[in-house]
N, C-alpha and C positions, 0 to 999 in steps of 0.2 A: 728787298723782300716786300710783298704787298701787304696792305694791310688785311685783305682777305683771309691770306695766309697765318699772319700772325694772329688774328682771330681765332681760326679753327684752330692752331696748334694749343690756344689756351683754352679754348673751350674740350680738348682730347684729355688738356692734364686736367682740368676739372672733374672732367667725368671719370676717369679713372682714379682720382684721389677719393672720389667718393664713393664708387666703391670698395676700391680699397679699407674706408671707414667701415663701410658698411657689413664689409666682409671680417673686420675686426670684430666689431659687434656681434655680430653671431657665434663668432667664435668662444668669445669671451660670454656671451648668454646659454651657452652650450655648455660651458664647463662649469658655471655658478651653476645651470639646472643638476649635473653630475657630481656635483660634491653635495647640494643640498639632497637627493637622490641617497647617498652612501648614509648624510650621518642622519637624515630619519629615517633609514633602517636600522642603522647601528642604537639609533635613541629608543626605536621603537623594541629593537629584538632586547635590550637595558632591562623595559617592563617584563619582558617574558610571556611576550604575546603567543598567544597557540596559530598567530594568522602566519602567512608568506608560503614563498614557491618553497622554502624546505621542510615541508609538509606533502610534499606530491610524494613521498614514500611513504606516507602515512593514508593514503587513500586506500578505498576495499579493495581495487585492484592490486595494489602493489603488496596488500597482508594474503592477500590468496597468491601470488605467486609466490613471496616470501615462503607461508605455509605453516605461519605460527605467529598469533597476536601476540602483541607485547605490550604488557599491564605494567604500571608502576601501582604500587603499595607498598605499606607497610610489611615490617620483620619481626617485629616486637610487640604487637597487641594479638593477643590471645583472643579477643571475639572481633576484631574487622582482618587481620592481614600476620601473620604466624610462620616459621619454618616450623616444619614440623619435619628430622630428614632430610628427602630431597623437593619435600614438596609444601607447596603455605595453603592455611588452611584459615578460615575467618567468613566473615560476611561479604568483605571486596575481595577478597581471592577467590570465593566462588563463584562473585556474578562475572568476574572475569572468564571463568571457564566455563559459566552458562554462555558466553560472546564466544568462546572458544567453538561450543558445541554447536551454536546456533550457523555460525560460519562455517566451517568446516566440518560437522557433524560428529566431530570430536570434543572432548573437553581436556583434552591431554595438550592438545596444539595451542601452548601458550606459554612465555616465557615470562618470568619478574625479572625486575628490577624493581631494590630498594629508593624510594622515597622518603623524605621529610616534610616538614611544613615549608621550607626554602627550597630546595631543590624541588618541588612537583611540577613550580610553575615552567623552569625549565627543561624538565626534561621532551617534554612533546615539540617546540622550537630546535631543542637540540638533536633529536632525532632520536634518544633514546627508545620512546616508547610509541604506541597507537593511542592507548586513554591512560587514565589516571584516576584508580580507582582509591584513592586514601582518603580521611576521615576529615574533607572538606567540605567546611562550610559553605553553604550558595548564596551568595549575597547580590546584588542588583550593581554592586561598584565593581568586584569581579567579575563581573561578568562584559561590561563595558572597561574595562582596564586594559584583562588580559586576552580579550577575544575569545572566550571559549564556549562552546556548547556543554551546559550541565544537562543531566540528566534530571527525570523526576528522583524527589527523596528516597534514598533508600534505607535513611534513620533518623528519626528527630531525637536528634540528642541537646543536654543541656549543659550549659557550663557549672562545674566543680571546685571544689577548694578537698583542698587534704593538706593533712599534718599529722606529725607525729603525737601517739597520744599521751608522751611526755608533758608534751607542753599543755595540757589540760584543756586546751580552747576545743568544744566539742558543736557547735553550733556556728550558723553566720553572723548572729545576734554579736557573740564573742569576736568574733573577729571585728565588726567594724565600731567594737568600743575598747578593743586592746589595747591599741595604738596612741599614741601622744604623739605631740609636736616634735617633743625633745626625741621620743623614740619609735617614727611610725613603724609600721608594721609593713614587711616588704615580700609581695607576692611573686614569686617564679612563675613565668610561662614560657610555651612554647615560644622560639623566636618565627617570625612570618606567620600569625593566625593571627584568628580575631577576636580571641582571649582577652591579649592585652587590652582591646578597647573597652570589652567589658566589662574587667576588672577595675580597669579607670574612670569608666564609667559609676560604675558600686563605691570607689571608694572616695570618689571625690566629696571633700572636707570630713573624713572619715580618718585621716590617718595614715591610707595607706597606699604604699610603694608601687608600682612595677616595674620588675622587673625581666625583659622580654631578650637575650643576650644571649640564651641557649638553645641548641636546636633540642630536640623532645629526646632523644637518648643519651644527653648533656642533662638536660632537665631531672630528668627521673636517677641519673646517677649522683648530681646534687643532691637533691631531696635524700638518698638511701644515705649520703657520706654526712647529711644534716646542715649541709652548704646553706642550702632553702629549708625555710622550717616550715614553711606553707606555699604547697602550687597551686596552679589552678589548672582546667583543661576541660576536653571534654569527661561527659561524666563515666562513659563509656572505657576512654583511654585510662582514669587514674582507677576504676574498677579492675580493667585486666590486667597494672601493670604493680599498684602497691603492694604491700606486704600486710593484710588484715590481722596479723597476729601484733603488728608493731605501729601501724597508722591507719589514720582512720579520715573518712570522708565529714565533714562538716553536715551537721544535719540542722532543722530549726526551720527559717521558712522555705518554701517550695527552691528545690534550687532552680525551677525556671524562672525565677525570679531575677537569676544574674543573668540570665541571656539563655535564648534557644536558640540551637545550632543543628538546623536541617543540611542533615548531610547528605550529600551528592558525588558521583562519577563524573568526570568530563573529559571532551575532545575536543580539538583543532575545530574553531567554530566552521569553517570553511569544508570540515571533512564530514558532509552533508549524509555520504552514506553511512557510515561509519556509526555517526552519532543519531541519525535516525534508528539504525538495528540497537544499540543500547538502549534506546528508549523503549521499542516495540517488546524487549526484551525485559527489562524490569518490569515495564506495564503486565505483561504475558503471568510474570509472576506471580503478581496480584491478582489476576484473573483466574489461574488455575485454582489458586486459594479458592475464592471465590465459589470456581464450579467443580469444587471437591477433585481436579483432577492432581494428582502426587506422583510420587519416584514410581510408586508399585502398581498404577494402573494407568501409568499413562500410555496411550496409542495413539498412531494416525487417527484411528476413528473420532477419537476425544480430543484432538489437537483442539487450544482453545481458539487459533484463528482459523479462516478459510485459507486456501492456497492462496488467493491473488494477494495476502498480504506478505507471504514469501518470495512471489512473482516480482512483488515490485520492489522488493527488497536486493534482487539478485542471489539470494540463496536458496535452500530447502522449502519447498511448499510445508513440509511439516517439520520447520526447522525447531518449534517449540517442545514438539514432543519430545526431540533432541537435547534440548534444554532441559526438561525437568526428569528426564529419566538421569541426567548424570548431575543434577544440584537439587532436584525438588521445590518445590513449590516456595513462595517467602515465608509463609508459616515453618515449614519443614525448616530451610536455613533459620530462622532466630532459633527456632527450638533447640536447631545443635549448635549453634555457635554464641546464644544468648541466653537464653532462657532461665540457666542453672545462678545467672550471676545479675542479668537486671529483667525480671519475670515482663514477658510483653502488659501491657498498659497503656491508659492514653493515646495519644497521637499514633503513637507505634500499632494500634488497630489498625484492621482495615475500615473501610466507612461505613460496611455493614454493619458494625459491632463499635460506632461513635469513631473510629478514628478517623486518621486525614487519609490512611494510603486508599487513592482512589484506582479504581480499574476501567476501563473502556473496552468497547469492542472494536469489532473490524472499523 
């Protein structure tokens, strides 16, 4: 054999050995990219981020073919989210069917499902719902956590303490000098809010507990069985849900003093139409306030936008008018759903009248 010969023949297995390698390598770079690919989705969908592809049945297109938005809220607070029958009644049940009306020109075309303070963040990742109208706080970490788009406030609520008024503590003063070493003093909250931080925040070297273990219908059936001798919550939520003839809310300094908790709507941050029309729609309600328009005179004529803000919305040129002929303007909503139990005030203004709720036009 020559050695020409043997030459090339060793220079053939070379080069094919290294491809060979090489073709291993990719292989094997292909599959670390496809596992690392699976488990930061799976780590990612863990947080209950509102982002990813299964949210494309969650876009405006897919809720008008569907035919019927789907709201998560509350079942049990009596002024945000209520069965009442067949149907929930509150302050998020009805901005929901003002989304209802403003989409489809209905406010009938809308479906609940129950929520808590743990299940909310999943349901819009899981497909359950389009938003998520419950008595969530809007913070600057949820909002980077879970991916979502909130909405402007549509309550400045503050955090609460209640107890029974066996136990004599009628103030917050009381509370944070009840407590001893040997026996602090142990707060219930909702489990997944942001309560608990407050209350940890208040009580720290004060004495007192938290405890955060219940979901809010777990919560509030402790408290009635005397489980918890003291909750906390929004101030909103232990209004509609205690028993005023047998507990009582903590009074003494401001209770914004424990925490203020603007609360908000939110969607799929990536479901860009969706959560724009929630927005234009809250704002719209502030705005009708505003220019005196209501349930009883609203018309095209007095729609508070122009068309092109329908236009670009994809729905109703006068989808607003839609809107407050079937919920009324946000004064109208607190009046029937708040008013009788925490009288509007403060923040809860509009900015006319010193408060925060601001309006804009087109």
């Amino acid at each position: 054999v020559s050695t020409q010969s043997t030459w090339g023949h060793l220079l053939s297995v070379y080069f094919f050995s290294v491809l060979a390698m090489l073709l291993q390598s990719f292989i094997f770079a292909f599959a670390i990219f496809a596992v690392a690919q699976t488990q930061y989705s799976i780590t990612f969908n863990n947080y209950g981020s509102c982002s990813g592809t299964a949210n494309a049945t969650n876009d405006l297109s897919a809720i008008k073919s569907r035919g019927v938005l789907r709201c998560g809220t509350s079942d049990t607070d009596s002024i945000f989210g209520s069965i009442q029958g067949s149907d929930r009644f509150g302050v998020n049940a009805a901005f929901c069917k003002g989304l209802a009306a403003a989409i489809f020109g209905n406010a009938s075309k809308v479906a609940f499902t129950t929520v808590d303070g743990t299940s909310r963040w999943n349901a819009i990742p899981n497909n359950l719902v389009d938003i998520v109208a419950y008595t969530t706080t809007k913070t600057a970490s949820r909002v980077l956590t879970y991916g979502v788009r909130f909405t402007p406030i549509i309550f400045y609520d503050y955090t609460g303490v209640a107890t029974k008024k066996t136990t004599g503590v009628t103030t917050i003063d009381q509370l944070a000098t009840n407590g001893t070493a040997a026996a602090p003093i142990t707060v219930c909250v909702p489990a997944g809010t942001t309560t608990g931080n407050v209350i940890s925040t208040f009580g720290a070297g004060k004495n007192i507990n938290v405890d955060s273990s219940r979901n809010t219908a777990d919560l509030y059936a402790a408290f009635a069985a005397g489980t918890c001798r003291f909750i906390a919550d929004d101030t909103t939520s232990l209004t509609a849900r205690i028993n005023t003839t047998s507990d009582t809310i903590l009074t003494g300094q401001n209770l914004g003093s424990l925490g203020l908790q603007p609360l908000a709507a939110f969607t799929a941050a990536e479901n860009k139409a969706l959560g724009g029309i929630a927005e234009v729609v809250l704002n719209g309600l502030f705005l009708a306030e505003v220019k005196g328009v209501a349930k009883d005179n609203a018309t095209a004529s007095n729609d508070v936008y122009t068309a092109d803000v329908g236009t670009a919305a994809g729905i109703s040129t006068t989808f607003m008018t839609d809107v407050i002929k079937a919920i009324g303007n946000y004064g109208e909503i607190y009046t029937q759903f708040v008013q009788a139990k925490i009288p509007r005030s403060g923040f809860n203004n509009l900015y006319t009248s010193g408060g925060l709720h601001l309006a804009y036009n087109n």
